[in-house]
N, C-alpha and C positions, 0 to 999 in steps of 0.2 A: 428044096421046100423052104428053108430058112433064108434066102435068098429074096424068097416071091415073097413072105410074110415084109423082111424088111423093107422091099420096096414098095410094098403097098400104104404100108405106116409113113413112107417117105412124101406119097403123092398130096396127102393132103396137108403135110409141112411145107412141100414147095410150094403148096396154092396159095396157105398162111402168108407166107415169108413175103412172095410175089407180090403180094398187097401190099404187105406194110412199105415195101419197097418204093412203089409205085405213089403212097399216101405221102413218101417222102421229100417228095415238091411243095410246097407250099400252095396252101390253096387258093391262093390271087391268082396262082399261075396257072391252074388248073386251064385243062380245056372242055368246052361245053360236052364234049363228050363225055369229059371223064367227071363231072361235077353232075350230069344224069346218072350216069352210074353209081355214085356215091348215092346220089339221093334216092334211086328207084331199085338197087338191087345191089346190097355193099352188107357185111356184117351188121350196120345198123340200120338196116331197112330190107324186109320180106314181104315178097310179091305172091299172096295166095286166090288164087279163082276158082268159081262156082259156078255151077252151069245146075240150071233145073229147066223143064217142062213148060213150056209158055204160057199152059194153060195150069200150071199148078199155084197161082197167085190167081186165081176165079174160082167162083164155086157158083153154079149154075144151079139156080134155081126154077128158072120157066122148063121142069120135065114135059110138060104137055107137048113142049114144041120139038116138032121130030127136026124142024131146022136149026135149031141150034146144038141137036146131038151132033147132026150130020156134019155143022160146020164145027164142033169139038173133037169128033174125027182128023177131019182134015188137017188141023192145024196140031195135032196131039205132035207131031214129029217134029215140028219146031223146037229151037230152046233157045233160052235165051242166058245170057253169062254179066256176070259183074268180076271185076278183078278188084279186092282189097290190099291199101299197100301201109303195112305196119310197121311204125319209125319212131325209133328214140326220138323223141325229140329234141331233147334235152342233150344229149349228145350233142359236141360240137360238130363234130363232121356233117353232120346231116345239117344245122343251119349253114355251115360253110359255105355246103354245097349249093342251099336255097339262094345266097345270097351271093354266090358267083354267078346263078343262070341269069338272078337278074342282074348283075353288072353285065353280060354279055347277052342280052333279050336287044331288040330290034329297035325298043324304047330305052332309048339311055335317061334314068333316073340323075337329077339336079347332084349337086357333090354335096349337099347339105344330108339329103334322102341315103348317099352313097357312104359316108361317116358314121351315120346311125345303123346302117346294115352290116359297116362291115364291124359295130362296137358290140351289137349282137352277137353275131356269127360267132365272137373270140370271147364271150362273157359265160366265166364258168358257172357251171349250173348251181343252182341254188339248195335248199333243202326236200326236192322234189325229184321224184322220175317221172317223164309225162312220156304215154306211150299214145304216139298219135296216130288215128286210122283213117285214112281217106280211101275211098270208090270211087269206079267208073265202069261202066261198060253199056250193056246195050238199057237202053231207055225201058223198058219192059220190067224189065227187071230194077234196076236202079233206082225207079220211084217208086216201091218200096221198098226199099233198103234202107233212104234218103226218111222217108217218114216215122219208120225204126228207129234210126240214129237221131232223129229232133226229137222225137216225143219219150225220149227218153230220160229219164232224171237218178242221181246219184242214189236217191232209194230203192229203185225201182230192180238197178244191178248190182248195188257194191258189195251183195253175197256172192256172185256169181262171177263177178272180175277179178286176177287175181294175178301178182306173177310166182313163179314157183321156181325155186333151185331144183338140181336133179337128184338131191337127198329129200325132197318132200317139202321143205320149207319154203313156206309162204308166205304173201304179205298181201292182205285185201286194198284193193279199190279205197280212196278217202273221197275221190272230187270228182265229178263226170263233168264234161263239158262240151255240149252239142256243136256239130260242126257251124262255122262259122264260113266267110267268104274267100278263103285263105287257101291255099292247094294240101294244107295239113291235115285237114278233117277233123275228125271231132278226138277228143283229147281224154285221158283216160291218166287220171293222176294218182301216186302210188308217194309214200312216205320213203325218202332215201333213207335212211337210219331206223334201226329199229331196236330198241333196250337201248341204246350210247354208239350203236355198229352199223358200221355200212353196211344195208342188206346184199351191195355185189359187191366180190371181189374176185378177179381175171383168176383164180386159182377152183371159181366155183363149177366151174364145169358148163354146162347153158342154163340158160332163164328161160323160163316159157311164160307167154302171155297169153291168157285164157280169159274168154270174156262171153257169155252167153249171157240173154235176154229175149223171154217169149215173152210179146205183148198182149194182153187181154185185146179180144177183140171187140166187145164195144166199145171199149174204150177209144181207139184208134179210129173206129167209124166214127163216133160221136165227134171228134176232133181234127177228122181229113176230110167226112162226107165220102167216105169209102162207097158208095152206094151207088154204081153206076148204072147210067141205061143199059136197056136190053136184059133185063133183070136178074145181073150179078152183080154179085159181093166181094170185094176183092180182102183175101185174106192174107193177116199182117206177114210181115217178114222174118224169120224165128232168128234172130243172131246167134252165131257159133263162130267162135274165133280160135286156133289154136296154133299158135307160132313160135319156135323154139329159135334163138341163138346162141353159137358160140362167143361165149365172154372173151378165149383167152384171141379169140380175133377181133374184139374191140376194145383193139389199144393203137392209140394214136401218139406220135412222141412220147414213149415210154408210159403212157396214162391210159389206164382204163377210162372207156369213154359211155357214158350212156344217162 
């Protein structure tokens, strides 16, 4: 019995260890495989998907017409999915990574372009934690998610945004900042320090990032022309975010990283 407890406490040390290992190349050297992997699915970036109802972003209004129950039928079995992908930003690994795919992208950037990316990538983070979230998946879906995330303002969430130790302790949202053109998505800014102290430290256990926002929906109509032919309404996107990491696996040459 004491045998199987210990190895089981072993399996997710060797998976720790295995990384750090592996992080232990230098990231020039990295290969585009492994410079996706940092980026899209690495202790400082979590890949969570959602899948809803095709028809649960419409609210049908023309009842009179028995054709468009019959084609609300039909189509009820579809769904459609977005996949959200949640990243330190401010971590260095995760710029590293950004800025290795593109040294090795199909477009080799000038060595001027190439200087600035890689002064980036290595420029330790500042008085800031920015937890950045970008989308993708099926179009159905995505253009409202997409109209969610714009029409959204640091008012509107910074109750509702938050990260959290796994003693309780919290630190709300300061700065929202709507996605831009950039594969980071839109950016979710949080005070590193709090009283004089770093609010992480690799001995804290995990940090979760929590971030909800139900839009009013006139609001969103008045501002996207939500109002489609064939007389539905398309109803907003309700964001819910909940993503937890282990701190003491984000450390990079001996440095907690985030």
């Amino acid at each position: 019995m004491n045998k199987k407890l210990i190895a089981l406490g072993v399996v997710p040390l060797i998976a720790t260890i295995g990384f750090a290992q592996k992080q232990a190349k230098p990231w020039s050297e990295w290969t585009k495989k492994e410079a996706e992997k940092v980026f899209n699915d690495s202790p400082w970036s979590r890949a969570h998907t959602e899948t809803e109802s095709s028809q649960a972003g419409d609210v049908t209004t023309n009842f009179g017409d028995t054709r468009g129950r019959e084609e609300s039928v039909r189509s009820a079995g579809t769904s459609a999915s977005v996949t959200f992908n949640v990243r330190f930003f401010t971590a260095r690994p995760i710029r590293q990574a950004y800025a290795r795919m593109i040294q090795l992208g199909e477009t080799k950037p000038d060595q001027a372009v190439l200087e600035k990316m890689n002064a980036w990538a290595n420029l330790p983070a500042d008085d800031r934690i920015i937890v950045a979230v970008s989308f993708d998946g099926d179009q159905r879906y995505v253009g409202r998610v997409a109209r969610t995330f714009r029409g959204a303002t640091t008012a509107d969430i910074k109750n509702n945004v938050y990260l959290e130790l796994n003693d309780g302790k919290r630190v709300l949202l300061s700065e929202y900042v709507p996605p831009g053109k950039d594969p980071f998505g839109a950016r979710f800014i949080f005070p590193r320090t709090v009283d004089g102290q770093p609010f992480l430290e690799a001995n804290n256990g995990t940090i979760r990032f929590h971030a909800e926002y139900d839009p009013k929906v006139p609001e969103v109509a008045a501002t996207t022309g939500s109002k489609s032919g064939g007389g539905r309404t398309e109803t907003p996107y309700k964001l819910k975010l909940d993503v937890k990491f282990r701190l003491a696996e984000m450390i990079q040459s001996g440095e907690l990283e985030y």
